[in-house]
N, C-alpha and C positions, 0 to 999 in steps of 0.2 A: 386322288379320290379321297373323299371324309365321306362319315356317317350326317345326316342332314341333323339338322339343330333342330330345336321348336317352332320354329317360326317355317321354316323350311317347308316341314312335315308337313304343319297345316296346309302350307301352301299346296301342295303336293298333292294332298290328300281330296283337297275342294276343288283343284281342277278336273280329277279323275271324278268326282263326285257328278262335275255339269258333264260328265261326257257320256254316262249309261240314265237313262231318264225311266228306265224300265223299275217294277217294284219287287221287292222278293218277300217269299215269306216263309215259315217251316214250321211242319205239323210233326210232333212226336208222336208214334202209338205205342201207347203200353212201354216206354223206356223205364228200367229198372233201377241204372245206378246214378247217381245224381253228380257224381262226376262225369260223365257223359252228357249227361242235362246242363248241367254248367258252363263244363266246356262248349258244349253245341250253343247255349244263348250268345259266349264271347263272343267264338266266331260270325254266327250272325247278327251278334254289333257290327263288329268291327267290319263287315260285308254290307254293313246298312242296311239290313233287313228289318223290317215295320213291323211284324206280326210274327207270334210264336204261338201256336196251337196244339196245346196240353189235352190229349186224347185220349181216352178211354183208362187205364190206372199209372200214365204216364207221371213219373216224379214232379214235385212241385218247384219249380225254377227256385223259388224263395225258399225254400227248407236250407238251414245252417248248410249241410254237407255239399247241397249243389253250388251255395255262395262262394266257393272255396273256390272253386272251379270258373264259376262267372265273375267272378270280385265285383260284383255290382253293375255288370254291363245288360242286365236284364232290366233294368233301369230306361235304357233306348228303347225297347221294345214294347210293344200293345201286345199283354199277354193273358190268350184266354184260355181257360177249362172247360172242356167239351165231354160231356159224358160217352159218348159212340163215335167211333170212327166217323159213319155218314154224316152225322150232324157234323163233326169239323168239316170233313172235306166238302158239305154244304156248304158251310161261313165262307169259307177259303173261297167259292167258286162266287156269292153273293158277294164277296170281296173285291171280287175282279180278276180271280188268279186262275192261270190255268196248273190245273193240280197233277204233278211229276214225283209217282212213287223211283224212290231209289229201293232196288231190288234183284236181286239173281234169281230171276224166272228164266221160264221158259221162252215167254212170247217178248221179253225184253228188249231194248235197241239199246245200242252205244249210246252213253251218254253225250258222245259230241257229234252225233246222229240228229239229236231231238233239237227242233228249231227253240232256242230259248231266249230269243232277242224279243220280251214280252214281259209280260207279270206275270211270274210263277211263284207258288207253293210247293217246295220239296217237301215231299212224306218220307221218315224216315221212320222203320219199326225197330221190334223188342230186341234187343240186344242178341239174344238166340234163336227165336223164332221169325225175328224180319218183320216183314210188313202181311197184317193177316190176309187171308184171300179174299173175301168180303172187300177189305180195302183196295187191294189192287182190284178188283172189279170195278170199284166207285172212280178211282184217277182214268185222269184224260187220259195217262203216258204212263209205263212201266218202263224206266230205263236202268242200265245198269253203269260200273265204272270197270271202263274195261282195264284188264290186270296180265300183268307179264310174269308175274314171278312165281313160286312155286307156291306159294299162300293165295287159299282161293276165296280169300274176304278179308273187308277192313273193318275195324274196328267203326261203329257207329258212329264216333264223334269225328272220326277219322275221313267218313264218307260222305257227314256233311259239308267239311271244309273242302273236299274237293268239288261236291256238289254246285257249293255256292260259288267257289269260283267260277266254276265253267259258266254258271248264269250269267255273273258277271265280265266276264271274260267275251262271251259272243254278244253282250250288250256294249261293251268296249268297243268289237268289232264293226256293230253298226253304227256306233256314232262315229269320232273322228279323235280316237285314243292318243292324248299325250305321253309325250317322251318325257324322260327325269328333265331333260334338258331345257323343258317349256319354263 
């Protein structure tokens, strides 16, 4: 076994690519530090995600601090500023998405619960206070990522990479997911 070359990756990368045909997109509310903001745009590069939705006094993807963090993968992305919560998770839903707050509520479901083999918009909130209430009113789905260990939350930038995968991942599952070996 080796590490794949360039050429490889690509390879790799573009057949996983024709196999989820679903769209993803993620709305920040009110995120505070711009390394979270940066890291969250990488990840949803690197997840192919079309759209980033900057909500209510969430950090500005292009400010120095969060570039640090995104090294310029915010670049992929259609990225807009929304004044109110509602009006993003409006855009999001006139978009096509169905809008999937990440969240430790109450009325919550597993996040490998929620049918995600579709276009979604994950909502992800403020670093300490989450996603506000208002907001989770406004989403289709309130789901959560369920956790085994003695820490009873992840980190924000942490919960969207797992977010985006599971999107990904049961979009994988509907179509006809390749092996390294294709």
């Amino acid at each position: 076994m080796k590490q794949l070359g360039e050429t490889d990756l690509k390879r790799l990368h573009r057949t996983w690519r024709r196999k989820d045909h679903f769209r993803l997109a993620l709305m920040l509310e009110n995120l505070q530090s711009p390394f979270n903001v940066g890291a969250i745009a990488r990840t949803a590069a690197a997840m192919g995600a079309e759209a980033l939705y900057l909500a209510g006094s969430a950090v500005d993807v292009r400010s120095a601090a969060a570039q640090k963090a995104a090294m310029g993968s915010d670049r992929f992305l259609r990225t807009e500023r929304l004044e109110t919560t509602a009006e993003a998770v409006a855009r999001a839903r006139a978009d096509g998405f169905l809008v999937v707050a990440l969240e430790l509520a109450d009325a919550a479901v597993p996040l490998p619960e929620v049918d995600l083999a579709r276009d979604v918009c994950l909502v992800l909130g403020h670093e300490d206070r989450g996603v506000s209430a208002a907001c989770l009113l406004d989403c289709d789905v309130v789901a959560f990522v369920p956790q085994l260990g003695k820490i009873g939350s992840l980190n924000v930038a942490s919960a969207a990479a797992v977010g985006c995968y599971e999107v990904r991942r049961q979009g994988f599952a509907a179509g006809d997911a390749p092996s390294t070996a294709d």
